[in-house]
N, CA and C atoms as a LAMMPS dump frame, in Angstrom:
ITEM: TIMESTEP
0
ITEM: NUMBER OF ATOMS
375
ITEM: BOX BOUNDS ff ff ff
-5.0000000000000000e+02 5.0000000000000000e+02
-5.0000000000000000e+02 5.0000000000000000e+02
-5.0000000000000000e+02 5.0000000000000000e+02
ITEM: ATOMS id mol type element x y z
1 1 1 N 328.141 -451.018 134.965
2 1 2 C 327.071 -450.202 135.487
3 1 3 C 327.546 -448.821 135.918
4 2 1 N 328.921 -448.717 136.359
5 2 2 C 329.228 -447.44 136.792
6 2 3 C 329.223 -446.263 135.594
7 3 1 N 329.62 -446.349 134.559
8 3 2 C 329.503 -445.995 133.372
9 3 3 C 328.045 -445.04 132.986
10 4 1 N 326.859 -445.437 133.663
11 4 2 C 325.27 -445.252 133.544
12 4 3 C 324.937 -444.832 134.145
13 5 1 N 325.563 -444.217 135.301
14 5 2 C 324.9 -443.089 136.114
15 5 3 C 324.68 -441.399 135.986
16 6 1 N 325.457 -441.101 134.769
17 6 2 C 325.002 -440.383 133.999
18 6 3 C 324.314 -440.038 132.556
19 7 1 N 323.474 -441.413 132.451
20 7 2 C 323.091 -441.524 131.194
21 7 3 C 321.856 -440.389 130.889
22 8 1 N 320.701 -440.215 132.268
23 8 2 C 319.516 -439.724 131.727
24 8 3 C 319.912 -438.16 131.858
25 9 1 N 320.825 -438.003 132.542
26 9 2 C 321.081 -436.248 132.679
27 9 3 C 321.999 -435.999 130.866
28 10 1 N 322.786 -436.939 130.787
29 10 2 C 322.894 -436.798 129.014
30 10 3 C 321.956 -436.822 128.067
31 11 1 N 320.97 -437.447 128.292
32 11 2 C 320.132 -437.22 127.249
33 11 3 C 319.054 -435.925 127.449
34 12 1 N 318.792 -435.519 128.788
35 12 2 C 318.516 -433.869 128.513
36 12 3 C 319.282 -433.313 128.895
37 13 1 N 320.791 -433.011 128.911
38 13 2 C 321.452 -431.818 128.905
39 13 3 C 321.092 -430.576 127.823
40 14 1 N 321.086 -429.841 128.393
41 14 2 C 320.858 -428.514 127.145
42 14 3 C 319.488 -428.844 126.327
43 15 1 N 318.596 -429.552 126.408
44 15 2 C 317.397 -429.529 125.84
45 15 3 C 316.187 -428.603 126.158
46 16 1 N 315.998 -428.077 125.143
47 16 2 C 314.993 -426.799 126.012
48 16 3 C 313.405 -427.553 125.64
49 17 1 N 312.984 -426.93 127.443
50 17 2 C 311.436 -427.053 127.82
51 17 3 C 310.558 -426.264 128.291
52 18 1 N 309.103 -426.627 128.481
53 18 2 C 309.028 -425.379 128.844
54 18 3 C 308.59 -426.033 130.325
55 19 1 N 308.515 -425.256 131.233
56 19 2 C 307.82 -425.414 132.395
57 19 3 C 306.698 -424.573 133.11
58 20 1 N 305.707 -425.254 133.805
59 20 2 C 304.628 -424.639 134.183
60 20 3 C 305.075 -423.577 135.012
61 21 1 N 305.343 -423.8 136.02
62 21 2 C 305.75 -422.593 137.194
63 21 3 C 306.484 -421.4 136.146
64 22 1 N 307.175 -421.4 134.885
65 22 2 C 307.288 -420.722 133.912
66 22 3 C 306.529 -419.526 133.437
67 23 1 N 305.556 -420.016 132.874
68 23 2 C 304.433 -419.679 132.091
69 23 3 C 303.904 -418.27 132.239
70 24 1 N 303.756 -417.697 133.279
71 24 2 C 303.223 -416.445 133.531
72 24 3 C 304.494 -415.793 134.244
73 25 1 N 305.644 -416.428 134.622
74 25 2 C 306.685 -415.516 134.714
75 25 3 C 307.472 -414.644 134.101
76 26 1 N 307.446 -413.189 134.515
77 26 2 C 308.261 -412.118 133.346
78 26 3 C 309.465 -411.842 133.975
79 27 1 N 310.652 -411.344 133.413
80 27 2 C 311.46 -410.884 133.595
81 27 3 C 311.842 -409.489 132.906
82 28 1 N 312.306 -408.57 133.367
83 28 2 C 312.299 -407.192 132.501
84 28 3 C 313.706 -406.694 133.228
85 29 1 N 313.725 -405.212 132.66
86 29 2 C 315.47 -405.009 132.407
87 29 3 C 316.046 -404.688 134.369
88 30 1 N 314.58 -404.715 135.068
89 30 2 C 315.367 -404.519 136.204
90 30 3 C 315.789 -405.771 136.749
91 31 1 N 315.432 -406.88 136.69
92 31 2 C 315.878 -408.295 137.13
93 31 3 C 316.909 -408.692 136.419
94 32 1 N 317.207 -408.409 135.235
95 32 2 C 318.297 -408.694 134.515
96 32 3 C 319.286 -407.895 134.271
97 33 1 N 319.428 -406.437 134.621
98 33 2 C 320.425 -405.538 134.548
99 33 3 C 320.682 -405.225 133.119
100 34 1 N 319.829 -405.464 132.418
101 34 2 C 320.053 -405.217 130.577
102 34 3 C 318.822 -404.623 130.431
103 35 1 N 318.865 -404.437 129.22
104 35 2 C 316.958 -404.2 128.097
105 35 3 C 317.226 -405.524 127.776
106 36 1 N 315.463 -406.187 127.576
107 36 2 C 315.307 -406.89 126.897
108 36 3 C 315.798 -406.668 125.299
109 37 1 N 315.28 -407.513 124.75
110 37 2 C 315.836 -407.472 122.851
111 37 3 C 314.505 -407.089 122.505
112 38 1 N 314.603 -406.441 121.19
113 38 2 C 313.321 -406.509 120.833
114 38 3 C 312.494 -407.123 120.253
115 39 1 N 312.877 -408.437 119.701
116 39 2 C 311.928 -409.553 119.737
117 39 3 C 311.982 -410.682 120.486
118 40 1 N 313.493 -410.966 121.011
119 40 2 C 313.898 -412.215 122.402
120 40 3 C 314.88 -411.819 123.078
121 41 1 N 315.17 -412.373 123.647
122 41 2 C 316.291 -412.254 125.007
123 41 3 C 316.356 -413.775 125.252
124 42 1 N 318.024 -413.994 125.297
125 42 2 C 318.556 -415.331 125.585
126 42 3 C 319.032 -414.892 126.74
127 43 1 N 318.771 -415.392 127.6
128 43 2 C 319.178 -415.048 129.461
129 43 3 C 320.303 -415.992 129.594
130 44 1 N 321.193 -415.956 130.11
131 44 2 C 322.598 -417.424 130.434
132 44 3 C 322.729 -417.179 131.551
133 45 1 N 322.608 -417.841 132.617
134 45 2 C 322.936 -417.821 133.962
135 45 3 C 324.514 -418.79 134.287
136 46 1 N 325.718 -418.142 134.636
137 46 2 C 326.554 -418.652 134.484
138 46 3 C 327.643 -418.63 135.983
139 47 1 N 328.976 -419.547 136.025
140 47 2 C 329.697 -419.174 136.987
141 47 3 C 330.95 -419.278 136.463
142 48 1 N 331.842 -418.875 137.39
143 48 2 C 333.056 -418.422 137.015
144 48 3 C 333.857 -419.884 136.735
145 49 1 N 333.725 -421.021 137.285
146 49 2 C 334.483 -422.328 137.042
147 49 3 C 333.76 -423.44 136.195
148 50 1 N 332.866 -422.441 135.395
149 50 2 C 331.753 -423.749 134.978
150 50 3 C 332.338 -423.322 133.184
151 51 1 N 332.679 -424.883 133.141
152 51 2 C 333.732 -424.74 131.594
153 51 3 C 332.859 -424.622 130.287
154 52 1 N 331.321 -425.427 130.528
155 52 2 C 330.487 -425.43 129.123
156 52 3 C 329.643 -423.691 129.198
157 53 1 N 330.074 -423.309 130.085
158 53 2 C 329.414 -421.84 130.144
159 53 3 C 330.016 -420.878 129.161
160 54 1 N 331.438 -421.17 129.057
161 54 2 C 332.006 -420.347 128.042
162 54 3 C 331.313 -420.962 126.238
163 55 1 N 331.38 -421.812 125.958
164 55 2 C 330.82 -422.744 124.856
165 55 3 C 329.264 -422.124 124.961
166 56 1 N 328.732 -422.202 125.266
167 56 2 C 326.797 -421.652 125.605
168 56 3 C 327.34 -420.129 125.179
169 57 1 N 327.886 -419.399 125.802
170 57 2 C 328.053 -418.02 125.984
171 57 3 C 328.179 -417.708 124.127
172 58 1 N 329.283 -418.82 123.489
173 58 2 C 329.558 -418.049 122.115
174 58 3 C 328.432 -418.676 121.283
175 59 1 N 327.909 -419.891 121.822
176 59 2 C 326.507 -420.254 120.999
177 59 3 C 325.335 -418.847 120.962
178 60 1 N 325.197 -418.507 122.405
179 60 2 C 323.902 -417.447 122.202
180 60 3 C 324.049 -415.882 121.614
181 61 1 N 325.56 -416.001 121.855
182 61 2 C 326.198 -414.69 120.734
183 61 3 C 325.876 -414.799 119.606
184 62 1 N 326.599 -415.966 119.139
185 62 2 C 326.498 -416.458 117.51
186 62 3 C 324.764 -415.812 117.342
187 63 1 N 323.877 -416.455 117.722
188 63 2 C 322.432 -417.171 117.349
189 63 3 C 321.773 -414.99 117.472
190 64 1 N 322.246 -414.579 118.609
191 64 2 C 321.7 -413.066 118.735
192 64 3 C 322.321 -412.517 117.833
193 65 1 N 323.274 -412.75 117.164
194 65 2 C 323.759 -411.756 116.005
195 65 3 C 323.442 -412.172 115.136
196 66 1 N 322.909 -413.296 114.848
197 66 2 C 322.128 -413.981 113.308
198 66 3 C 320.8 -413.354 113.469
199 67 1 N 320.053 -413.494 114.645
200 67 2 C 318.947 -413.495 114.625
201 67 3 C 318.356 -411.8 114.951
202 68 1 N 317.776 -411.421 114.293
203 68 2 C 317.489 -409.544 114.572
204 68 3 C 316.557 -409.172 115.562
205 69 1 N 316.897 -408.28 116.211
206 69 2 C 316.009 -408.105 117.45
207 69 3 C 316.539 -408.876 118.597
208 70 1 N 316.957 -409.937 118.741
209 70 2 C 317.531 -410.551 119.891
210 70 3 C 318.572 -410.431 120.686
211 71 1 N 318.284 -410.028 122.013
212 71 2 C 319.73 -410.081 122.782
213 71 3 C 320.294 -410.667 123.686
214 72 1 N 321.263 -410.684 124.184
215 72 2 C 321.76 -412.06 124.808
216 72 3 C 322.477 -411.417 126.391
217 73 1 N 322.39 -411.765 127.146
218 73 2 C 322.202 -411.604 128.782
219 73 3 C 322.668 -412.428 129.389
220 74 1 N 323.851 -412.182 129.916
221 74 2 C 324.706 -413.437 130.631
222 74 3 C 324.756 -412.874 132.166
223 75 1 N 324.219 -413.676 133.096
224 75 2 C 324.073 -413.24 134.62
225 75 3 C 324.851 -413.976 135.354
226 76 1 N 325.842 -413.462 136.485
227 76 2 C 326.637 -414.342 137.425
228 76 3 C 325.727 -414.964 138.238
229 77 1 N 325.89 -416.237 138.531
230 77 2 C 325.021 -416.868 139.445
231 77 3 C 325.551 -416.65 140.928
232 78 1 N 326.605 -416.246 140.764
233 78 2 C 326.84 -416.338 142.181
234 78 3 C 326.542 -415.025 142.562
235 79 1 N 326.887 -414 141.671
236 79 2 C 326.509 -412.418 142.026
237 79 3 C 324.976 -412.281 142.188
238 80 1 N 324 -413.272 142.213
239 80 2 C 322.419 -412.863 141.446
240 80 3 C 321.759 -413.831 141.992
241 81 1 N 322.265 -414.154 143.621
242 81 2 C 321.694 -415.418 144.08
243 81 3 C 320.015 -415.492 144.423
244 82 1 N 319.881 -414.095 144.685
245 82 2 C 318.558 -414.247 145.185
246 82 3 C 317.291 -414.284 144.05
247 83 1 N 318.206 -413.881 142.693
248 83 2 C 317.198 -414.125 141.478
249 83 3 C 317.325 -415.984 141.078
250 84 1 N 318.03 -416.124 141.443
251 84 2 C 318.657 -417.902 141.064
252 84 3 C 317.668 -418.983 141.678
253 85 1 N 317.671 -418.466 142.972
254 85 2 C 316.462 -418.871 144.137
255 85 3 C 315.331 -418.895 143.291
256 86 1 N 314.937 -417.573 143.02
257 86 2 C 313.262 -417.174 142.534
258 86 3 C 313.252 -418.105 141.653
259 87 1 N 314.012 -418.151 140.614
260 87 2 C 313.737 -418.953 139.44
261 87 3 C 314.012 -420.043 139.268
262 88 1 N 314.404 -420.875 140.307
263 88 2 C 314.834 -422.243 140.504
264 88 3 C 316.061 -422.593 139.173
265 89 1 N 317.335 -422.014 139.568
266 89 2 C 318.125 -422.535 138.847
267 89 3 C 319.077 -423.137 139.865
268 90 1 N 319.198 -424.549 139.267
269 90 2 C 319.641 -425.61 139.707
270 90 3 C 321.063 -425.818 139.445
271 91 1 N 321.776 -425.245 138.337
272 91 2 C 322.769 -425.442 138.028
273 91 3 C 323.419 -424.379 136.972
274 92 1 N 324.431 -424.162 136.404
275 92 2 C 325.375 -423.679 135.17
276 92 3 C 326.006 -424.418 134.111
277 93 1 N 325.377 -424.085 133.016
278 93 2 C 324.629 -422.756 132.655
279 93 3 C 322.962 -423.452 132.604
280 94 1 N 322.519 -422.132 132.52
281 94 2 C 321.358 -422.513 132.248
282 94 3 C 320.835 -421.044 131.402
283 95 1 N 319.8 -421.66 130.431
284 95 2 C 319.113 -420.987 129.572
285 95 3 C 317.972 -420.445 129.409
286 96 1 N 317.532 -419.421 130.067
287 96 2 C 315.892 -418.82 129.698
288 96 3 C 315.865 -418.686 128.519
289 97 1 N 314.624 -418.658 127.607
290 97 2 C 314.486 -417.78 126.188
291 97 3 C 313.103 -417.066 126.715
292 98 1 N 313.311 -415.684 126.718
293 98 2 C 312.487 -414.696 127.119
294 98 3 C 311.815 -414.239 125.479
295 99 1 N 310.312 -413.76 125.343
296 99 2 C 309.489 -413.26 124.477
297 99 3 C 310.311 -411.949 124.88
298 100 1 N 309.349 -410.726 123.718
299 100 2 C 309.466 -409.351 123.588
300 100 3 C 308.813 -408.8 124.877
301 101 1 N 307.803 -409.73 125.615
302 101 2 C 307.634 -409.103 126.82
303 101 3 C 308.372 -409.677 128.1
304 102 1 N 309.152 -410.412 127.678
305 102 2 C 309.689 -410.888 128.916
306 102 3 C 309.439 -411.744 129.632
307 103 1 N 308.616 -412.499 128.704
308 103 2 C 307.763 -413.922 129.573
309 103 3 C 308.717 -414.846 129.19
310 104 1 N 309.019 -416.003 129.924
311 104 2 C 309.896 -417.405 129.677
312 104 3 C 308.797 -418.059 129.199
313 105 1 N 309.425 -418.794 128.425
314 105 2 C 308.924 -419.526 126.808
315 105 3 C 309.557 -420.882 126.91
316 106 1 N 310.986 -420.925 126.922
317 106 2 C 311.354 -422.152 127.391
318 106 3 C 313.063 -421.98 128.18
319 107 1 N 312.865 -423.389 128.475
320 107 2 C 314.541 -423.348 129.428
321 107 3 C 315.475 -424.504 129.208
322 108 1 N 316.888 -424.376 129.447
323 108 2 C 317.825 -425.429 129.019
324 108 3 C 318.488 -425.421 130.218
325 109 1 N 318.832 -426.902 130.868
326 109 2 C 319.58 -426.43 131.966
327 109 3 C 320.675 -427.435 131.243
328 110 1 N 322.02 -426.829 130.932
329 110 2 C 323.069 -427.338 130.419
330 110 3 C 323.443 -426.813 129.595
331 111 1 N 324.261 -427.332 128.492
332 111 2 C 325.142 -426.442 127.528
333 111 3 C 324.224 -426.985 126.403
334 112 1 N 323.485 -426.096 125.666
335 112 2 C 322.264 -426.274 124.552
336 112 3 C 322.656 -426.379 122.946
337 113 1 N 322.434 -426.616 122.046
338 113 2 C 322.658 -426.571 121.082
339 113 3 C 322.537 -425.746 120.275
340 114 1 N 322.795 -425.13 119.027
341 114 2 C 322.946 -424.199 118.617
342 114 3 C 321.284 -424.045 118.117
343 115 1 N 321.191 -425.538 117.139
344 115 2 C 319.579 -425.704 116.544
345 115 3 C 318.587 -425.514 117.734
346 116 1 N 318.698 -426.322 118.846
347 116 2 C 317.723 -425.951 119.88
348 116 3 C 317.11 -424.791 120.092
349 117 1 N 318.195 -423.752 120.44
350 117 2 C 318.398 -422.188 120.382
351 117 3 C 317.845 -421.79 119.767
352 118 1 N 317.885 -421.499 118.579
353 118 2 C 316.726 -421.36 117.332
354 118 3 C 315.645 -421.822 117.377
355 119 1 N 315.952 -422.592 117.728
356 119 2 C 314.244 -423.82 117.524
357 119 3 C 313.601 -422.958 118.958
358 120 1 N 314.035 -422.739 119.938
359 120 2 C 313.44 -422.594 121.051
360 120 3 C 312.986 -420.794 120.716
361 121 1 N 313.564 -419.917 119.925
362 121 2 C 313.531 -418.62 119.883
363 121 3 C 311.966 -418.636 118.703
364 122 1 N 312.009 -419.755 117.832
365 122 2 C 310.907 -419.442 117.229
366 122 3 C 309.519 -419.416 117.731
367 123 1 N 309.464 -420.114 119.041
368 123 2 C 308.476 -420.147 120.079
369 123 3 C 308.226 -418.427 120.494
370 124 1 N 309.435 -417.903 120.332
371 124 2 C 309.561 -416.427 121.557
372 124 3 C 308.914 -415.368 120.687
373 125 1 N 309.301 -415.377 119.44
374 125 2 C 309.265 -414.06 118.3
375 125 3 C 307.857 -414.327 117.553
């Protein structure tokens, strides 16, 4: 049994959703210290000892340089606490996928998959 206490946080790690409290929330280049992209923005909220953050980081590179118009936004969580608060992030990493206006579309809290990523950006563009 000890073995199973992390079973249900494995099966949604990194799965992107969307959430209500979401939905009408924007983010734009002053909350994030970047420009948005011009068709998405992959947001990464990250910390300095969190090991799948580096792994996420070269996934949403990869996926913004495949994908045109998209850019990718990596925020210290510890530097950016009071945006972390607002947006209820619970942990590192975690994943917004922001539209062209800056609305959240969906979220991953964990280290996401590459297909997800995609899959979740076709929602955004």
């Amino acid at each position: 049994m000890a073995g199973r206490t992390g079973c249900r946080t494995g099966r949604t790690n990194g799965r992107t959703k969307v959430r209500g409290r979401d939905v009408e929330r924007r983010l734009g280049a002053t909350e994030l210290g970047a420009e948005l992209g011009e068709r998405a923005t992959l947001v990464q909220f990250s910390s300095a000892f969190c090991r799948p953050c580096g792994a996420t980081r070269r996934t949403l590179a990869q996926v913004a340089d495949m994908v045109d118009g998209v850019a990718h936004v990596e925020i210290d969580a510890e530097e950016r606490l009071s945006l972390v608060r607002e947006l209820d992030i619970l942990r590192t990493p975690t994943v917004l996928v922001l539209d062209a206006g800056g609305r959240i579309v969906r979220r991953a809290s964990g280290q996401p998959r590459k297909a997800d990523v995609i899959a979740a950006l076709g929602e955004a563009v």
